[in-house]
PAGUDO-980638 format. One record per residue (C-alpha): chain; y, x, z. Coordinates in Angstrom, 2 decimals. Layout:
REM PAGUDO-980638
R  kette       c2       c1       c3
R      A        Y        X        Z
...
This chain:
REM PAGUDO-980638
R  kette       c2       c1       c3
R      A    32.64     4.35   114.62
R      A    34.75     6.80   117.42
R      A    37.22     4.76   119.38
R      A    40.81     4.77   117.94
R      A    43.17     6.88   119.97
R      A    46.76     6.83   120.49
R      A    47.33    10.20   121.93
R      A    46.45    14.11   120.60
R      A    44.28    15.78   122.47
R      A    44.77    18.65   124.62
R      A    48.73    18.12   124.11
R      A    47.95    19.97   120.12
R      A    49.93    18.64   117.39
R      A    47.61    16.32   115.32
R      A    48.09    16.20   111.55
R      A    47.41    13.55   109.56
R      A    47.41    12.06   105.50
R      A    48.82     8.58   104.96
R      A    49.17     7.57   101.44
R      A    51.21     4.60   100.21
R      A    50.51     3.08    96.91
R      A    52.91     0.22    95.23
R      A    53.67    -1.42    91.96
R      A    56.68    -2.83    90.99
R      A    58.29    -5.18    88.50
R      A    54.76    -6.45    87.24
R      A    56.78    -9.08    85.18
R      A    52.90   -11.02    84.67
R      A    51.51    -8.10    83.01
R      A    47.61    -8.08    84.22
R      A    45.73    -7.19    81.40
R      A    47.02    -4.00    79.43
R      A    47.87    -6.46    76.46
R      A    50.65    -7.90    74.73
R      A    50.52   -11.82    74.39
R      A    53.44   -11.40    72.34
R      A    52.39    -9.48    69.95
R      A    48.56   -10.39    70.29
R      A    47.02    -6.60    70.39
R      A    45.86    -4.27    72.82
R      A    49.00    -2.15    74.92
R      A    47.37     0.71    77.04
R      A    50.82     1.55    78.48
R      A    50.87    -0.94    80.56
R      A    48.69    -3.21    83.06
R      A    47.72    -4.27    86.30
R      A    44.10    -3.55    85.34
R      A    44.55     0.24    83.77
R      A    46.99     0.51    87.18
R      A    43.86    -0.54    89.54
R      A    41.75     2.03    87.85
R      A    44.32     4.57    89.06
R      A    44.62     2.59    92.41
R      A    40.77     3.25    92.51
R      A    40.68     6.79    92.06
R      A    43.92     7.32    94.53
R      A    41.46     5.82    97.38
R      A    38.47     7.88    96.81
R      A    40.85    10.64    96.99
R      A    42.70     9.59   100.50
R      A    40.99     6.87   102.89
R      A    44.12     6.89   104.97
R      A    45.79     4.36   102.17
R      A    47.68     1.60   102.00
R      A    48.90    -0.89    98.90
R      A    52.05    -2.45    98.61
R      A    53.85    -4.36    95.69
R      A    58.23    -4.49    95.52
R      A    58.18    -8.08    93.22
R      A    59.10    -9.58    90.01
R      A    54.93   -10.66    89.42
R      A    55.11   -14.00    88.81
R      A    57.47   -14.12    85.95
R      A    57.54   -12.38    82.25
R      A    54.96   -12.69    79.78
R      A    53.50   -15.74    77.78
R      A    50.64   -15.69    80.52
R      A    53.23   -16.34    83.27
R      A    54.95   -18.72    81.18
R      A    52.28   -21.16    80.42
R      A    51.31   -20.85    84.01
R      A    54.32   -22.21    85.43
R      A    55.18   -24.74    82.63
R      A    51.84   -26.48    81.27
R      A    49.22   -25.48    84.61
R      A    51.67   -27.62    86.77
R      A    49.94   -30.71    88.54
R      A    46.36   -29.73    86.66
R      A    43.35   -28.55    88.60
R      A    44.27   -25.88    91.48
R      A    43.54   -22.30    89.84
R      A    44.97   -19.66    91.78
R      A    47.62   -17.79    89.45
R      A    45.68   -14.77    87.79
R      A    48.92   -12.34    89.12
R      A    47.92   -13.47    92.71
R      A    44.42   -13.75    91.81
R      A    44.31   -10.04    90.64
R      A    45.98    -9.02    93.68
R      A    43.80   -10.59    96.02
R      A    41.19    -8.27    94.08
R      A    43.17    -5.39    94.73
R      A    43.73    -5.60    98.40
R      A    47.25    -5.47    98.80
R      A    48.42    -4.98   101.93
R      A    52.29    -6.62   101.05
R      A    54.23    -7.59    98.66
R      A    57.79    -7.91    98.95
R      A    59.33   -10.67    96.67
R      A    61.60   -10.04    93.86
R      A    64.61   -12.37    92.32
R      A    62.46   -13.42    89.27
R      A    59.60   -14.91    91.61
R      A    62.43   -17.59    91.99
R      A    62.34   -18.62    87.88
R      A    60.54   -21.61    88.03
R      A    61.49   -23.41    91.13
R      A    60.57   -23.25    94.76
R      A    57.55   -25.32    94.89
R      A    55.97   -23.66    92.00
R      A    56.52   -20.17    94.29
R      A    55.11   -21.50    97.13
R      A    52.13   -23.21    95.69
R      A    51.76   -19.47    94.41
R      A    52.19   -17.63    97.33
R      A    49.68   -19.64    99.04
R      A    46.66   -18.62    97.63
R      A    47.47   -14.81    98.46
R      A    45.63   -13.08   100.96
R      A    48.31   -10.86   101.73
R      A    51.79   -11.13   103.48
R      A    54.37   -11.89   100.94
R      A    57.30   -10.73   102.38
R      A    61.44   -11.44   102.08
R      A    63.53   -10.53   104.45
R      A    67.02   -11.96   102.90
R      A    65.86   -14.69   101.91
R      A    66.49   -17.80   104.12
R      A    66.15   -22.06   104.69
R      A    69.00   -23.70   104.39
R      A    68.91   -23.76   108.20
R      A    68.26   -19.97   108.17
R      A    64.98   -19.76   108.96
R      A    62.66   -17.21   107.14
R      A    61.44   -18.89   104.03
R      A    58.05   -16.38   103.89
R      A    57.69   -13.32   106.51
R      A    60.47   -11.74   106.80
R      A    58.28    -8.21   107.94
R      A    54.29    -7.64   108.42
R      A    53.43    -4.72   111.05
R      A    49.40    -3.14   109.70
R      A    47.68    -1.68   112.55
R      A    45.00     0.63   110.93
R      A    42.67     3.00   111.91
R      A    43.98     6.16   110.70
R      A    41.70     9.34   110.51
R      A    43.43    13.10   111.05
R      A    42.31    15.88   110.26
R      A    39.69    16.77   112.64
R      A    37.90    13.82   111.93
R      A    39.69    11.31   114.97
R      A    40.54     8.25   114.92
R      A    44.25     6.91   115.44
R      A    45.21     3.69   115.42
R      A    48.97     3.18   113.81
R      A    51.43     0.51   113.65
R      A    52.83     0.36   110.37
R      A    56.01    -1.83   110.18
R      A    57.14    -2.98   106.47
R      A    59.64    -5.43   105.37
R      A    61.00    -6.77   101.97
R      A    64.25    -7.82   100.68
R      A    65.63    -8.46    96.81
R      A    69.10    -9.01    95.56
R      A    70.99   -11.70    97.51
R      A    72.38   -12.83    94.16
R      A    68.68   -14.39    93.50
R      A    70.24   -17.78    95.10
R      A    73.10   -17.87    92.34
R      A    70.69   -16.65    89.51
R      A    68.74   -19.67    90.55
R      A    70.90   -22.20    91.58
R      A    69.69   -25.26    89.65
R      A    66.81   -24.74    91.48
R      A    67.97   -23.37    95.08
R      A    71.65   -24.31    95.49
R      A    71.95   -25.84    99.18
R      A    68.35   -25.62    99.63
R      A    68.12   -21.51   100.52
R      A    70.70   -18.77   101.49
R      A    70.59   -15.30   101.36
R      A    71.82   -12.60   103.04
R      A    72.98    -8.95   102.13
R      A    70.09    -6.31   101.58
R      A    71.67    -3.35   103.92
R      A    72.63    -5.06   106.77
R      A    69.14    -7.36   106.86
R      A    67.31    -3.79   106.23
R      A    69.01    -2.39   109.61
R      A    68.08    -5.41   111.40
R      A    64.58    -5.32   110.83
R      A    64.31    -1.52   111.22
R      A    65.44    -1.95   114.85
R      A    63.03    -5.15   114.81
R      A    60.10    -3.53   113.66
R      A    60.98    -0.21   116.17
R      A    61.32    -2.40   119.12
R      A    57.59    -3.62   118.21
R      A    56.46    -0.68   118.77
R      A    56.04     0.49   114.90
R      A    54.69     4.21   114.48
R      A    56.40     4.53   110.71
R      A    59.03     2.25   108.92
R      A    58.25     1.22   105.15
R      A    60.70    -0.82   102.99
R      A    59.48    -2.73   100.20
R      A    63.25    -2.75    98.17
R      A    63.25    -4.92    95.18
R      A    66.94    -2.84    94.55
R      A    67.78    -0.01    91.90
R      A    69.25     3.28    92.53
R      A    72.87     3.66    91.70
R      A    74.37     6.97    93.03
R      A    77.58     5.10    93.40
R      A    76.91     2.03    95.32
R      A    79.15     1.35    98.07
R      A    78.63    -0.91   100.89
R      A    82.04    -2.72   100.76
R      A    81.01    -3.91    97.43
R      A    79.74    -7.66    98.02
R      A    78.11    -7.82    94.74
R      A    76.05    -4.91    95.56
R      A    72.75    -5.27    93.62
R      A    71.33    -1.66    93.20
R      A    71.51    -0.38    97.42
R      A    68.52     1.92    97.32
R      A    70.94     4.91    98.36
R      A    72.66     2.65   101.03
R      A    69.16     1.56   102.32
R      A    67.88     5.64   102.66
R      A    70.95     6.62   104.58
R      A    69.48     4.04   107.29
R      A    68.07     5.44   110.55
R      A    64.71     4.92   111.13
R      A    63.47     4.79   108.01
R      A    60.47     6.66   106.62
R      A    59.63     5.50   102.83
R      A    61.00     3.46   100.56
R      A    59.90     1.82    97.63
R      A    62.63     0.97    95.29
R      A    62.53    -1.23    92.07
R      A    64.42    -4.30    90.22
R      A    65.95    -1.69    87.64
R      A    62.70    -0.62    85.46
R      A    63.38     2.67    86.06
R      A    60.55     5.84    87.08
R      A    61.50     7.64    90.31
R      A    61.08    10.41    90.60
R      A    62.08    11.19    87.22
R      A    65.16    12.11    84.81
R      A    66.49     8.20    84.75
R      A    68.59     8.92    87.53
R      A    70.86    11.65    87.90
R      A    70.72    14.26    90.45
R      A    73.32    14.29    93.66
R      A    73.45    15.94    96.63
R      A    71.78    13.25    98.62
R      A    69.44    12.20    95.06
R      A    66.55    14.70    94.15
R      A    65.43    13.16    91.49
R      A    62.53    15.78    90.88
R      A    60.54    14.86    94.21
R      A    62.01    11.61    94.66
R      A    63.86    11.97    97.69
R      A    67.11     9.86    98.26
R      A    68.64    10.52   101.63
R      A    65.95    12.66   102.88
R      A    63.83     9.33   102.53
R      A    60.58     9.81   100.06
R      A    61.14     6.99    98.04
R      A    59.31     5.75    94.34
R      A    60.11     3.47    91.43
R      A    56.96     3.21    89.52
R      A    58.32     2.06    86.25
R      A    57.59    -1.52    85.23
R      A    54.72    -3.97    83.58
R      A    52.49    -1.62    84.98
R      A    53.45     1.25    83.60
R      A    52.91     3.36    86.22
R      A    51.69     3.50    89.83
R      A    54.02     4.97    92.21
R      A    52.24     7.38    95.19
R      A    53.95     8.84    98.78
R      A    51.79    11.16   100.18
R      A    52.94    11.20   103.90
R      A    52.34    14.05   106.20
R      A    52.31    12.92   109.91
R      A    52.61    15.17   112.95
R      A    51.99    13.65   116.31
R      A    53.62    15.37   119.12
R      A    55.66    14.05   122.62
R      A    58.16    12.17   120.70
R      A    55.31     9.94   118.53
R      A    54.43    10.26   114.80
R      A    56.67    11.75   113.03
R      A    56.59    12.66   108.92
R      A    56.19    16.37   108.30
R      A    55.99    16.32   104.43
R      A    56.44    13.77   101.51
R      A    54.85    14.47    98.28
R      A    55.95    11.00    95.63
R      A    54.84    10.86    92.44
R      A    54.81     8.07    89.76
R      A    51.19     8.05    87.98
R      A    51.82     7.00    84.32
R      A    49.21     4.76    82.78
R      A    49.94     6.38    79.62
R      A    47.70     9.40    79.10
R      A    45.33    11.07    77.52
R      A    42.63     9.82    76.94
R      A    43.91     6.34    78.14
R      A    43.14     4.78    81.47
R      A    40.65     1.98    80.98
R      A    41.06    -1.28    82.40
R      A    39.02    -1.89    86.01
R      A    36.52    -4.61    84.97
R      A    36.41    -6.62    88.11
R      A    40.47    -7.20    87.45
R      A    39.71    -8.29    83.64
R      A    36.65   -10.33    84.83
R      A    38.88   -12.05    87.49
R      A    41.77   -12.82    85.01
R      A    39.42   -13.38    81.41
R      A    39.40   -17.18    81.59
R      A    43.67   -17.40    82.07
R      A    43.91   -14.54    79.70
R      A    41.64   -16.76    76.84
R      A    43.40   -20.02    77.71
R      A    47.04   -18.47    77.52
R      A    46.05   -16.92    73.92
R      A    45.04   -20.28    72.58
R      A    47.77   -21.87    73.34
R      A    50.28   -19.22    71.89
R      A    48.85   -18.80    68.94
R      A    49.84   -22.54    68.04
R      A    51.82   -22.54    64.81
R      A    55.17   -24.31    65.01
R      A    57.04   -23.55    62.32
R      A    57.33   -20.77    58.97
R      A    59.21   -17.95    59.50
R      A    60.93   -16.96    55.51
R      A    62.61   -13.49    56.60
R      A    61.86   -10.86    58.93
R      A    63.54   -11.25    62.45
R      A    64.33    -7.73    64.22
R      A    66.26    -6.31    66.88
R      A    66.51    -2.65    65.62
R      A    70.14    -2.69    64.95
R      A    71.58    -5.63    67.60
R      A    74.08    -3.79    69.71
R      A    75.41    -2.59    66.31
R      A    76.03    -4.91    63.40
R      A    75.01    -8.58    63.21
R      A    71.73    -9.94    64.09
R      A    69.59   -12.68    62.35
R      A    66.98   -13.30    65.59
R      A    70.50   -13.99    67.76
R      A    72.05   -16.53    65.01
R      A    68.64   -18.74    65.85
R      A    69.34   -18.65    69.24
R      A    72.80   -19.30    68.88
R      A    72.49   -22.34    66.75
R      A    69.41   -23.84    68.12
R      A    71.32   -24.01    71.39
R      A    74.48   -24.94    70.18
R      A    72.71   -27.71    68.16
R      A    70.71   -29.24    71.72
R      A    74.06   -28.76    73.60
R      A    75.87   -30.70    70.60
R      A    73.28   -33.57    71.08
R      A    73.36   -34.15    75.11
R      A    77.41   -34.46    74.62
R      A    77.49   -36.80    71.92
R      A    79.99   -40.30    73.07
R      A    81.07   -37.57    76.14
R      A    84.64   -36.78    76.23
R      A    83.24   -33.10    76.69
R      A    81.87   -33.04    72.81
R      A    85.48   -33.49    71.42
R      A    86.13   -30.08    72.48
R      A    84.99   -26.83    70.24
R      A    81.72   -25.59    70.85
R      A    80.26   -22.22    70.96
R      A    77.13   -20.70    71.96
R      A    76.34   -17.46    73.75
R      A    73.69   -15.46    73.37
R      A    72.37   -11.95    74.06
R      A    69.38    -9.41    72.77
R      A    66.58   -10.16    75.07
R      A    64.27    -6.90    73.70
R      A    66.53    -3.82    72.51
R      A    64.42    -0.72    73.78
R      A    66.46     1.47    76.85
R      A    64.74     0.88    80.05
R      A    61.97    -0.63    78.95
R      A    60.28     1.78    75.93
R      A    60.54     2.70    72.66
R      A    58.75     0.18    70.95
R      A    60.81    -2.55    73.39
R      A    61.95    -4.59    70.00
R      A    61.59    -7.49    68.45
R      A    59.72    -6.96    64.69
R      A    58.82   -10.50    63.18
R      A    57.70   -10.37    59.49
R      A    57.96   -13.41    57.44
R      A    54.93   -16.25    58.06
R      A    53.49   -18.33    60.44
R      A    55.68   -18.72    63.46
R      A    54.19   -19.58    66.94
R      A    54.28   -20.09    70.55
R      A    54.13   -16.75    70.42
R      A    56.61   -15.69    68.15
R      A    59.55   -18.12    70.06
R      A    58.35   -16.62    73.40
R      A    59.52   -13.11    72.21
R      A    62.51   -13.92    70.83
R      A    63.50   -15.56    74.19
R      A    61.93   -13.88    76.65
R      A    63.38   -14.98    79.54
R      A    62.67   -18.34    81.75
R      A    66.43   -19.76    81.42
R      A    67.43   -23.29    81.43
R      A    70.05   -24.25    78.89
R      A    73.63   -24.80    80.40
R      A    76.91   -25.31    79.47
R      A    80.61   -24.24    80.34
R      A    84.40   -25.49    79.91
R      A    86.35   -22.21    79.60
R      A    89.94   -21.87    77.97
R      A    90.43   -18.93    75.79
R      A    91.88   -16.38    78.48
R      A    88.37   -16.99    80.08
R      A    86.98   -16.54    76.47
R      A    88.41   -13.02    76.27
R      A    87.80   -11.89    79.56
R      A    83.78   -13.24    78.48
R      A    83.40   -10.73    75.93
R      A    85.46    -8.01    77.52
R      A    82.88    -8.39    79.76
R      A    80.04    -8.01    77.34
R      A    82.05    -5.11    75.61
R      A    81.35    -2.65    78.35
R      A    78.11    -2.30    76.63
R      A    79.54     0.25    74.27
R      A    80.75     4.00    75.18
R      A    84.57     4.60    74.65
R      A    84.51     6.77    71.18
R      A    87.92     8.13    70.32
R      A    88.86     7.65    66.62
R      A    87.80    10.23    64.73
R      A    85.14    11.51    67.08
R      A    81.68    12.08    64.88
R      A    78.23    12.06    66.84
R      A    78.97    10.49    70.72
R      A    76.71     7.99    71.70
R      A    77.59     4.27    71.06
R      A    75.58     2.75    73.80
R      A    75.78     3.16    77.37
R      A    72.46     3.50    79.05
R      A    73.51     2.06    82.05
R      A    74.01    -1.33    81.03
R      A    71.27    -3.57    80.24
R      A    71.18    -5.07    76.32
R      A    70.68    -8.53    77.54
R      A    74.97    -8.54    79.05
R      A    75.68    -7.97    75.47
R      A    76.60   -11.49    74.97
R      A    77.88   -12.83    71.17
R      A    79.56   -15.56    70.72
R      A    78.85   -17.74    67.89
R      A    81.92   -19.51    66.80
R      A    84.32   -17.20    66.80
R      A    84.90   -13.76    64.94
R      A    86.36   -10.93    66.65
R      A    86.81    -7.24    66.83
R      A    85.73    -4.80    69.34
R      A    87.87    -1.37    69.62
R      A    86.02     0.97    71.70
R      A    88.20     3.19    70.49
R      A    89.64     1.80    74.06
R      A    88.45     1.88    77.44
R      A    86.61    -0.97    78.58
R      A    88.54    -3.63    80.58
R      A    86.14    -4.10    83.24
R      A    83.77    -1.58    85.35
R      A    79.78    -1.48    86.35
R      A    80.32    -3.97    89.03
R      A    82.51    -6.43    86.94
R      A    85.95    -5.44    88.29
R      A    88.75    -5.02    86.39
R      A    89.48    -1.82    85.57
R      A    93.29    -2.12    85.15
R      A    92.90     0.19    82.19
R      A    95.02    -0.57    78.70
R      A    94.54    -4.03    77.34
R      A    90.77    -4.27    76.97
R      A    88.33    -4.08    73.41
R      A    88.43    -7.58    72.04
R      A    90.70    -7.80    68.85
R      A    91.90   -10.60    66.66
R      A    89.91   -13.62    68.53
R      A    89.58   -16.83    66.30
R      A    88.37   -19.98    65.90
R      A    88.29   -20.92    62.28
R      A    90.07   -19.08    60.96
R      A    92.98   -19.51    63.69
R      A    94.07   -17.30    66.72
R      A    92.50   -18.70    70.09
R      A    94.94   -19.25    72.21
R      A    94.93   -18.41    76.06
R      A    94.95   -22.40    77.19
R      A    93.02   -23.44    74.62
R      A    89.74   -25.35    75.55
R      A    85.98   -24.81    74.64
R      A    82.44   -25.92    75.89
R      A    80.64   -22.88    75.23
R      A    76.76   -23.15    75.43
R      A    74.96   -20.66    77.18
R      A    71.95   -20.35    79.78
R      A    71.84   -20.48    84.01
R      A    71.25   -16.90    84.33
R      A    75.03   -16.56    82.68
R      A    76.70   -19.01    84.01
R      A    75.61   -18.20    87.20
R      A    77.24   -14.94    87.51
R      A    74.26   -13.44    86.48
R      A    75.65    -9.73    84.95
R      A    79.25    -9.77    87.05
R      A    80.14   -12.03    84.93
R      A    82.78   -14.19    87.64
R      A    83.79   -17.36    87.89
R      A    81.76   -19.09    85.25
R      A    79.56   -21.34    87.97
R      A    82.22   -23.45    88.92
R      A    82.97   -24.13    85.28
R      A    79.68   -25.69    84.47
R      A    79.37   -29.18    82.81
R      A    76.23   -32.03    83.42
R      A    73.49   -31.83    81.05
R      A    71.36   -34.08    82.27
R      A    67.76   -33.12    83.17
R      A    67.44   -29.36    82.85
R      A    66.07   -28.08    79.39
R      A    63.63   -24.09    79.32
R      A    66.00   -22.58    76.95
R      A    62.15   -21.40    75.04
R      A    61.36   -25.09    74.83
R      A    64.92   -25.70    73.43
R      A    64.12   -22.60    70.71
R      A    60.40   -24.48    70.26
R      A    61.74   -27.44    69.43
R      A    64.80   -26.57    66.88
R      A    61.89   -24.80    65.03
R      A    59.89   -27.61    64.72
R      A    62.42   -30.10    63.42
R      A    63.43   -26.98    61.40
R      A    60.02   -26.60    60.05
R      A    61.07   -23.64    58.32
R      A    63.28   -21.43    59.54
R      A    65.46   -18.73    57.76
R      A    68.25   -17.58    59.77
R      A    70.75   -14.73    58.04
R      A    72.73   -11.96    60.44
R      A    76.06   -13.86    60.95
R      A    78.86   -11.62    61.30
R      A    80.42   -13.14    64.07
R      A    81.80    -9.70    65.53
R      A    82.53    -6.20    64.53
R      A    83.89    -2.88    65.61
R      A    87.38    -2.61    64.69
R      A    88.02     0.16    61.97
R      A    88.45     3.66    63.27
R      A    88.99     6.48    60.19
R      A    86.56     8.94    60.14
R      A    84.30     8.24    63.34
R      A    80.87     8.03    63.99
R      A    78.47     7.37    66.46
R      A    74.55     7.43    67.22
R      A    72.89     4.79    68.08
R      A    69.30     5.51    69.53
R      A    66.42     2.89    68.34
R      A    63.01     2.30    67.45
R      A    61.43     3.86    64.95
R      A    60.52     0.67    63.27
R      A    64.04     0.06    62.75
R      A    62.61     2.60    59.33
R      A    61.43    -0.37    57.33
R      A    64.49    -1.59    57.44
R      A    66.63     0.84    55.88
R      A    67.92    -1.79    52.76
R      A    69.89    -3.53    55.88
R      A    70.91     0.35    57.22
R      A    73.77     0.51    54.37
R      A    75.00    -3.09    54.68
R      A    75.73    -2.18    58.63
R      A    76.91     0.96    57.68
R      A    73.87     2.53    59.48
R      A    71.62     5.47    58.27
R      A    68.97     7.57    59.41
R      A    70.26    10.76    61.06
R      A    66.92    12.16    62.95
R      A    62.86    10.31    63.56
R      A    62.74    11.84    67.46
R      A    59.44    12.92    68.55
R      A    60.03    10.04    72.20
R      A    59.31     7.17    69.32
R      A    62.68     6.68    68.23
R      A    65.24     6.86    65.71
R      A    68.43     8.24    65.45
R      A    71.11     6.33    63.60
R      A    74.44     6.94    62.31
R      A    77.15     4.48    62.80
R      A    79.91     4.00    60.59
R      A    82.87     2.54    62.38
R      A    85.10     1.80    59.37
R      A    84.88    -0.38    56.24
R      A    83.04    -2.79    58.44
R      A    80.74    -5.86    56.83
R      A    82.71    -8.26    55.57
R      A    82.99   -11.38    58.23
R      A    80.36   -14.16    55.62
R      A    76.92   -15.61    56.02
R      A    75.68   -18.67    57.58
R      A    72.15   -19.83    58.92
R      A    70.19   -20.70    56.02
């Protein structure tokens, strides 16, 4: 092998191909299959993603492979691991398991690695044979709680065929809100700090070592508009690629593709070649769906290595003909993958109507009356002889699967029959514990003004804008069962993006009551909800220090598992608990799956109907927003 060599020789430029390979927002997805609906998915998959990891290495030597977090959480498989493989047997988790297989050089860790406690992540993380890397995230006594940065020396080959040894510096950070997301399991125990100033810390860090190149491994979104004043700052990619010294950047947390159209094109955004800032940075999509590539030309002259050229691309997994799975990655991960199936396929209860999520951030929704009273109903029990259970109670809930972001076929569709593990797991996706709130009805209103922002503003009389707005995720669409209210987004919403108030008219909600009576502004509630809300999750403020004792903490799933067994059989109706206030003559389109067509004897009861089948998979509604459903129907 020729001896690595830090200088060119002969004082020529020396040119040489570095490629950087990451995933991003894995969310548990291995195997290019969907434990919630039991079948095949070849969208999607750490296996079809190493086959493309594979070929990208055959193609360039000079590679390395990084992954930007959110692995260990969001499939059944990820589930069960953290909730019934606790105690048993050590098994490595198939997520880290798979990636050992891979060779990843990093991984940065994202909020949702936090889900199920910190000794479950650190049991994890220990089996990996790769630095797992956090820069933000800190001991109580501010220590690092994993690396904080890894510098790779490699062997580097140029074009001429020598050999070059590089220091490659990389460091990971995630949203500093992970320690309020998680704070019945972190609260005094970790801190965090913000992502831009601990990203210009360790550049200097890492340059002061000595590092050829800079890499960040950003578990952050891009938003055009993010400012660093902003304390609540959650999506800094921009912020991070304005930062000196830094040469790539891979960006995530927001399930978006970079390059690509899902971010809009600025003077410092080119969202064609994925460049933010100058900086070549990539997003590659989520549960596998793609893998995200920087092809890095370095020149070495007097002043070191220095990049040239950036070429980024984001591979899709989707093609034609589809990418097979690598076998060693469904060898590796076969005996978790067969155990996980067997135990969500366990019948709980009988499901006696279809449960959908076609038309949920339009007209009422059967799957989030469930919810709501299955919640409602555990919260009712833990305050029973508490002075806390005189008061009202309500129970919030949100769509956890309502397409944007995450695909066109994103949606819950349960027909009637056996219900399982399964089944319950995908109409709460998420790992939330079951909380609860005291909140008086000014807090109420500001609640759902909150949630309200997930609608455009329509002018009455306006025929054919669309009703949702892209840029706000389904799941801070939060209904409140136990009330009935109006929304007029005939208005402009009361708060903005970053949950500020936007000191704009008097907000959307409308006619607020409880029973049948006005809620007034001091009137008190306990509202039921989940951690991820009451913990400010969604810029929704001040609801943390409003939270009430429940005793040992409750999986809001297991909560949803258990109503359906006592239930036995369960028949939930859509409960008009809101709807859009009357505007003459005004329309809207709302953009859904195209399953949302066997549906269509619901379409006219929501005053919905089919306006276009798109050739992207979806379906094209038309929203009537007067001569609303009538406000009747309870759980059956």
């Amino acid at each position: 092998m020729p001896v690595p060599t830090q200088q060119p020789h002969n004082g020529q430029v020396t040119t040489l191909r570095l490629r950087l390979l990451a995933t991003t927002d894995l969310h548990g997805h291995v195997r290019g299959y969907d434990l919630f609906s039991d079948r095949e998915d070849t969208s999607c998959g750490l296996a079809r993603v190493a086959t493309l990891i594979d070929a990208a290495r055959a193609d360039c030597p000079n590679t390395l492979l990084f992954d930007n977090g959110d692995f260990l959480q969001g499939t059944p498989l990820t589930e069960y691991w953290a909730r019934n493989r606790t105690g048993r047997p050590a098994a490595p988790h198939p997520v880290i398991e798979a990636m050992n297989a891979l060779g990843y050089d990093a991984v940065a860790l994202g909020n949702h690695e936090f889900n199920y406690g910190l000794e479950f992540l650190l049991e994890s993380l220990s089996d990996a044979r790769f630095p797992c890397l956090a820069a933000n995230a800190l001991t109580a006594q501010g220590a690092p709680l994993t690396q904080s940065h890894t510098i790779i020396e490699r062997a580097l080959t140029d074009e001429a065929g020598t050999v070059h040894m590089l220091r490659i510096g990389v460091f990971g950070v995630l949203p500093p809100q992970f320690i309020l997301w998680d704070s019945a399991f972190l609260a005094g125990r970790l801190q965090s700090r913000a992502i831009v100033d601990t990203a210009r810390d360790e550049i200097a860090t890492l340059k002061a070592q000595g590092c050829d190149l800079v890499v960040a491994l950003a578990h952050t979104g891009i938003d055009p508009d993010a400012r660093e004043d902003d304390p609540h700052a959650e999506h800094v990619a921009t912020l991070l690629a304005r930062l000196e010294g830094l040469d790539a950047l891979v960006a995530g947390h927001d399930h978006i593709t970079f390059p690509g159209p899902d971010v809009p094109a600025r003077d410092w955004i080119d969202p064609e070649h994925g460049v933010l800032h100058g900086v070549p940075t990539v997003t590659p999509g989520h549960f596998g769906s793609h893998l995200g590539q920087i092809d890095l030309t370095l020149h070495h002259d007097a002043q070191g290595w220095q990049v040239a050229r950036a070429q980024v691309q984001a591979i899709p997994v989707r093609q034609t003909p589809s990418v097979p799975e690598a076998p060693r990655i469904v060898a590796c991960t076969a005996q978790a993958h067969d155990e996980v199936q067997r135990h969500s396929r366990q019948r709980i209860a009988r499901l006696d109507v279809p449960l959908h999520s076609y038309f949920s951030l339009a007209a009422p929704d059967a799957a989030l009356t469930f919810v709501a009273h299955a919640q409602r109903e555990h919260v009712r029990t833990l305050l029973e002889g508490r002075i806390e259970g005189e008061l009202p109670l309500l129970s919030a809930v949100a769509p956890c699967k309502s397409g944007g972001r995450s695909g066109t076929e994103y949606y819950l569709d349960l027909k009637p029959g056996p219900l399982s593990i399964r089944n319950l797991s995908e109409i709460y996706l998420f790992p939330n514990i079951v909380t609860a709130v005291i909140i008086d009805g000014a807090g109420l209103k500001s609640w759902l003004e909150r949630a309200a922002i997930v609608f455009e503003t329509i002018p009455a009389g306006s025929q054919g804008q669309t009703l949702i707005r892209p840029s706000v995720p389904a799941y801070n669409f939060d209904v409140m069962l136990g009330l009935t209210y109006e929304i007029d987004i005939s208005a402009p919403p009361a708060f903005d993006l970053q949950g500020a108030a936007t000191g704009e008219g008097h907000g959307r909600i409308r006619d607020m009551r409880h029973q049948g009576r006005p809620v007034e502004d001091t009137q008190k509630f306990v509202v039921a909800t989940n951690n991820y809300r009451s913990a400010f999750a969604g810029q929704f403020t001040g609801l943390e220090a409003l939270r009430i004792d429940l005793g040992p903490d409750v999986a809001s799933r297991d909560m949803l598992i258990e109503a359906a067994r006592r239930w036995e059989t369960v028949h939930p109706q859509p409960e008009p608990i809101w709807q859009f206030r009357d505007q003459p003559d005004t329309y809207a389109r709302l953009i859904t799956g195209a399953g949302a067509l066997a549906y269509t004897a619901q379409m006219g009861r929501f005053g919905l109907s089919v306006e276009e089948h798109c050739e992207d998979g979806t379906v094209t509604l038309c929203k009537q927003l007067f001569e609303e459903v009538r406000r009747s129907g309870t759980l059956g």
